[in-house]
C-alpha positions in Angstrom: 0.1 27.6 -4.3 -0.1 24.1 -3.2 1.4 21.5 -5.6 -1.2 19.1 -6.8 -0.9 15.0 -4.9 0.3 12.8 -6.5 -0.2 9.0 -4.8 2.6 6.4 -6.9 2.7 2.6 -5.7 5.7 0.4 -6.4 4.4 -3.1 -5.8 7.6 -5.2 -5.5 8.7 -8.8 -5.0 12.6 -10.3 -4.4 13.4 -7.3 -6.9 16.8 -6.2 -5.1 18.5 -5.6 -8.8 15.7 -2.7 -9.6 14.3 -1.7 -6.1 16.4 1.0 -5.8 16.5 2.7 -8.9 13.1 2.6 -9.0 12.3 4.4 -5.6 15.6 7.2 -6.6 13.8 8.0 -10.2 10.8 8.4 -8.3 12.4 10.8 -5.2 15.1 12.3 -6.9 12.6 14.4 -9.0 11.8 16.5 -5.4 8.0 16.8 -6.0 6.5 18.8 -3.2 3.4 16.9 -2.4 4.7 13.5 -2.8 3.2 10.4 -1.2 4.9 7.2 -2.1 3.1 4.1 -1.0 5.7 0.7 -0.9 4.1 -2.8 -1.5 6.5 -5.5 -1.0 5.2 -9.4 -0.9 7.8 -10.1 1.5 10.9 -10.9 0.0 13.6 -12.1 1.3 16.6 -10.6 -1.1 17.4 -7.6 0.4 14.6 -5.6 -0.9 13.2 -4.9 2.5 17.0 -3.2 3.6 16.6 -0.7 0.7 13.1 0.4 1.7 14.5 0.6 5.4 16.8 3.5 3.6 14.3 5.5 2.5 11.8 5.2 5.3 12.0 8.5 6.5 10.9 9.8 2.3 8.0 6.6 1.9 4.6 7.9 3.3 4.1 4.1 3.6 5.2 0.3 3.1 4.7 -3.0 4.2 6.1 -6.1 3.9 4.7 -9.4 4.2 2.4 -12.1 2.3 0.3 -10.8 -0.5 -2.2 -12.2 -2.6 -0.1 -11.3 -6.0 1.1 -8.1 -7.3 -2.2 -7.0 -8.7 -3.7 -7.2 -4.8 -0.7 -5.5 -3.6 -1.4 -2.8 -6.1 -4.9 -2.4 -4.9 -4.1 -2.5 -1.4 -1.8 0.7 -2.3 -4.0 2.7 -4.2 -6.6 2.2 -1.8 -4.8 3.4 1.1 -3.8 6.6 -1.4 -4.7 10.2 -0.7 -3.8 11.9 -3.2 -5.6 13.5 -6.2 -3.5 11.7 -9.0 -2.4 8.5 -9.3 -0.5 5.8 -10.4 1.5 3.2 -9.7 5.1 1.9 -10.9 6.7 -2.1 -11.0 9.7 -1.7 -9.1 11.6 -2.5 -12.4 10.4 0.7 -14.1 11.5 3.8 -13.7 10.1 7.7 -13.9 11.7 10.0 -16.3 13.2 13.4 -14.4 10.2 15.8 -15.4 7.0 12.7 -14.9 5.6 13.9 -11.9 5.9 17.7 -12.9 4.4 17.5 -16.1 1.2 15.3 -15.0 0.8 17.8 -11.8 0.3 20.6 -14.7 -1.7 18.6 -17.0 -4.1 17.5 -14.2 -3.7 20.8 -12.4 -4.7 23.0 -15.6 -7.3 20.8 -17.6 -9.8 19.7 -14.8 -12.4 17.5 -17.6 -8.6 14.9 -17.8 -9.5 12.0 -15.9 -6.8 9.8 -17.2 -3.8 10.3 -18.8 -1.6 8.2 -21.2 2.2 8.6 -22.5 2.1 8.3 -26.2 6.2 8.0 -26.2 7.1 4.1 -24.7 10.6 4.2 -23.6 12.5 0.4 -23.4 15.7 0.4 -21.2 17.9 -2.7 -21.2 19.2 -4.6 -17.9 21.7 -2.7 -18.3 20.0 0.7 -18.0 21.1 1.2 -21.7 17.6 2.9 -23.6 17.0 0.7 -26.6 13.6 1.3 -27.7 11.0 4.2 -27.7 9.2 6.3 -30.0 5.3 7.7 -31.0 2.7 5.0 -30.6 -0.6 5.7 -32.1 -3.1 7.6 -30.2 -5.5 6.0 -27.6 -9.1 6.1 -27.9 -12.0 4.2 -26.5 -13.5 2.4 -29.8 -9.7 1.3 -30.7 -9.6 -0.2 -27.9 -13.1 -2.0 -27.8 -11.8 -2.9 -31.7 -8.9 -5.0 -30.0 -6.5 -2.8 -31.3 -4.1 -2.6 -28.3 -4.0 -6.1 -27.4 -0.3 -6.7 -27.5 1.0 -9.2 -30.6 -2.1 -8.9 -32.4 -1.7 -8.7 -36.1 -3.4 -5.1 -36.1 -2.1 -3.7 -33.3 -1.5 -0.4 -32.9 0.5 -1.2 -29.4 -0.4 -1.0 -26.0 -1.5 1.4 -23.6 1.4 2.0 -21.6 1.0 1.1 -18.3 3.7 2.7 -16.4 2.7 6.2 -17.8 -0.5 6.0 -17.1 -2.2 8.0 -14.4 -5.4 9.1 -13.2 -7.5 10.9 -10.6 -8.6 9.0 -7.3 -12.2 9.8 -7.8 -12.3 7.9 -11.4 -10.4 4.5 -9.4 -12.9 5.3 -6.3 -15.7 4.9 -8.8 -14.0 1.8 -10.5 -15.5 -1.2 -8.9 -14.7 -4.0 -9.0 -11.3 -2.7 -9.9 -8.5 -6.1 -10.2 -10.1 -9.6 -10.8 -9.0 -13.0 -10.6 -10.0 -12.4 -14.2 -6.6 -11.3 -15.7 -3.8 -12.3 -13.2 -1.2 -11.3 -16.0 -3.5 -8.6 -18.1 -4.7 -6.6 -14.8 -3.4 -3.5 -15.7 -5.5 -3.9 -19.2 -8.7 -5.4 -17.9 -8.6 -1.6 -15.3 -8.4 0.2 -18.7 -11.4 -1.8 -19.4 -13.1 -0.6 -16.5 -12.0 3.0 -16.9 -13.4 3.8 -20.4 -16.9 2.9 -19.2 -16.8 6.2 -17.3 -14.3 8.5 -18.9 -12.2 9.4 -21.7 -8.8 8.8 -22.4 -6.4 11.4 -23.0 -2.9 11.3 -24.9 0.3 13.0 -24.3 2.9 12.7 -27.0 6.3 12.6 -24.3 8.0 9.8 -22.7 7.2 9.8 -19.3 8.5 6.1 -18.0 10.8 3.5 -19.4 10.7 0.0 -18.8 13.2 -2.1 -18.4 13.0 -5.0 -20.7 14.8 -8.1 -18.4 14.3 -12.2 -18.5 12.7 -12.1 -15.5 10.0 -9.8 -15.4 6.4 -11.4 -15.6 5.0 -9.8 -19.0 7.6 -12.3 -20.5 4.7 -14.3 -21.0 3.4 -13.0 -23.6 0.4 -15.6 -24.8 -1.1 -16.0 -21.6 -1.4 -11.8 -21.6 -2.9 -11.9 -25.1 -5.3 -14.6 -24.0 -6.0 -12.7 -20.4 -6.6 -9.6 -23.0 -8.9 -11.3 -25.5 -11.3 -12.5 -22.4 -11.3 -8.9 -20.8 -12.5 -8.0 -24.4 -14.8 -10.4 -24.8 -16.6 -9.6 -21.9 -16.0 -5.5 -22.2 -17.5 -5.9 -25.6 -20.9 -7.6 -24.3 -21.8 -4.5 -22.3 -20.7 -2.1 -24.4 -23.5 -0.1 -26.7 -21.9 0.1 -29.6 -22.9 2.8 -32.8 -26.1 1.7 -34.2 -24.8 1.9 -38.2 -22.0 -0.7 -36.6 -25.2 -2.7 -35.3 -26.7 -2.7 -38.2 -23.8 -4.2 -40.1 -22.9 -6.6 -37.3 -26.6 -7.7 -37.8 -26.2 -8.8 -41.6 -23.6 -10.9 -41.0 -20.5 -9.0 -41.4 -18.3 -10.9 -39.0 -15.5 -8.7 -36.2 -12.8 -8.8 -38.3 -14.4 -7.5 -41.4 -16.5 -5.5 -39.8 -13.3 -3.5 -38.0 -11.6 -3.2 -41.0 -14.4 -1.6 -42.6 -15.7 0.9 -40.0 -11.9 2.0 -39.7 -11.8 3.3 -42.9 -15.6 4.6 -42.7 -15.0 6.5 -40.1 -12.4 7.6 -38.0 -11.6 7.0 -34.0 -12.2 10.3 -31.6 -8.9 11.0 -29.8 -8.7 13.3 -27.3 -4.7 14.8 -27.6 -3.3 17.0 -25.0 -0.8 19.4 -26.8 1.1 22.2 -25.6 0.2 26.1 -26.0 3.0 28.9 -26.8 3.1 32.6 -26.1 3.6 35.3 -28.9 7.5 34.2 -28.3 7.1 30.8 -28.4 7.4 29.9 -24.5 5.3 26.7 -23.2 2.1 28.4 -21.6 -0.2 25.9 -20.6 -2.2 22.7 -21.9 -5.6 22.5 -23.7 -7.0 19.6 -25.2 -7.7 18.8 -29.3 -9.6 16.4 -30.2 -8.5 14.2 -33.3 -9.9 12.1 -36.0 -7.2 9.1 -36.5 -8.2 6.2 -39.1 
C-alpha cells in the first residue's frame, strides 16, 4: 500500500543556526512518500550550502528574493503535490513519529480536513525542551469568541501553527489564502479562512516544538495581537452566528459579556481524535468524538 503524501515547506531566511536541524527532524523520520519543498529569501549566511547538502532528499528549493516569509510559504504550498500538508519555520522542528502519525490520521478518517496538536512543545536555543503540555481544545466558535488570540486575558492559547496540517484540496479551495492583511498573524488569519469551510480536529500529542530564541519574528508580540484582532474583526462580520446569540447581541449585551455568558450557556463543539484499542489494549486505529468543552 502506498503511504499517504505528505507536502512540508520550510520557508527560511539567514537562519544558518536552525536550517539544519530543521530539514534532519524532518528527513531523519524516513517517510516514504516525502516531498519537501525549500523556500529560502536568499540569504547570504550559509543557509544556501546546507540546502546544497541535502539536494539530492529536497523535491524542491529556491533561493532568491521573496516577498516575505508568508509569500514564500504560499509559493511552496502552491507548487505542492501532495495530499497533506504543512509547512514548518526553519527554527522549528518535527518530533520523530509527526509525519507517521498524521499519514494514519488522514489515511483512516477521510471527513479530517485539518488537523491540530493539542500538546505545544517549547525548546530553548539550546535545544533544551522547556515548555509543553495540553492546551484546550480547538473549535470554530472559540475561535470566532477571540479565544485563541495570543496574550488575551481569556485565552485559552493558540492554535499551534507548526502542528497544524491539512489536505491540499481544503488550501486549493482557500482563496485568497495570505494577505497583506496580517504580515505577522498570517498563519492565524489562514485559520480564519479554513473554518469557513471545514472543521477543526484535535489531537492530544506533541507533534512539533518550537524553539523559543530572540530573534525569531513572533517576538513581537502586540503587533500579532493587533494583526489578530483585525482578522477577527473582519472574520466576525461574515460570520452567521446562532440566532439566540443574535438575539442577545441585539438588546445590547455588548462582546465581552455576551461571551462570557453564552460560554457558560452552552458549550463549544469539539471535534477530538482519540485513539481506539483491541481486546488487549494495542493502538487499532483513530475515530473521531465529538466534545462539549465550556
Amino acid at each position: 500500500m502506498v503511504a499517504l503524501k505528505i507536502s512540508i515547506v520550510v520557508p527560511s531566511f539567514n537562519q544558518v543556526r536552525w536550517l539544519r536541524g530543521c530539514i534532519e527532524s524532518i528527513l531523519s523520520q524516513n517517510y516514504a512518500n516525502l516531498e519537501l519543498i525549500v523556500m529560502d529569501g536568499g540569504s547570504t549566511d550559509g543557509s544556501v550550502e546546507i540546502i546544497e547538502s541535502y539536494a539530492d532528499r529536497i523535491s524542491y528549493w529556491q533561493s532568491q528574493p521573496d516577498g516575505g516569509q508568508y509569500c514564500a510559504i504560499e509559493d511552496g504550498l502552491n507548487r505542492a503535490t501532495g495530499e497533506v500538508l504543512g509547512w514548518l519555520n526553519a527554527d522549528d522542528l518535527y518530533l520523530p513519529w509527526t509525519l507517521r502519525t498524521i499519514a494514519s490520521v488522514f489515511s483512516q478518517l477521510p471527513e479530517v480536513e485539518w488537523l491540530t496538536s493539542n500538546s505545544p512543545m517549547i525548546t530553548s536555543a539550546g535545544g533544551i525542551a522547556f515548555a509543553g503540555g495540553i492546551c484546550r481544545v480547538v473549535s470554530k466558535d472559540a475561535f470566532l469568541d477571540g479565544l485563541y488570540v495570543p496574550g488575551a486575558s481569556n485565552s485559552l492559547g493558540v492554535i499551534v501553527q507548526e502542528g497544524t496540517f491539512w489536505r491540499r484540496s481544503l488550501w486549493e479551495r482557500t482563496m485568497p489564502r495570505f494577505t497583506t492583511v496580517a504580515p505577522l498573524a498570517g498563519d492565524f488569519e489562514l485559520w480564519s479562512r479554513f473554518f469557513k469551510t471545514a472543521d477543526i480536529h484535535n489531537l492530544a500529542l506533541p507533534l512539533a516544538a518550537m524553539t523559543r530564541h530572540r530573534e525569531q519574528r513572533s517576538n513581537a508580540a502586540e503587533n500579532y495581537r493587533e494583526e489578530a484582532k483585525r482578522v477577527l474583526c473582519d472574520c466576525r462580520k461574515e460570520e452567521w452566528r446562532s440566532p439566540w446569540r443574535a438575539g442577545l447581541a441585539r438588546f445590547g449585551f455588548p462582546r465581552r459579556t455576551l461571551r462570557g455568558l453564552t460560554r457558560r450557556i452552552c458549550a463549544y463543539q469539539v471535534n477530538a481524535v482519540e485513539p481506539v484499542y483491541d481486546s488487549q489494549g494495542y493502538f487499532e486505529r483513530w475515530r473521531i468524538k465529538t466534545l462539549a468543552v465550556w
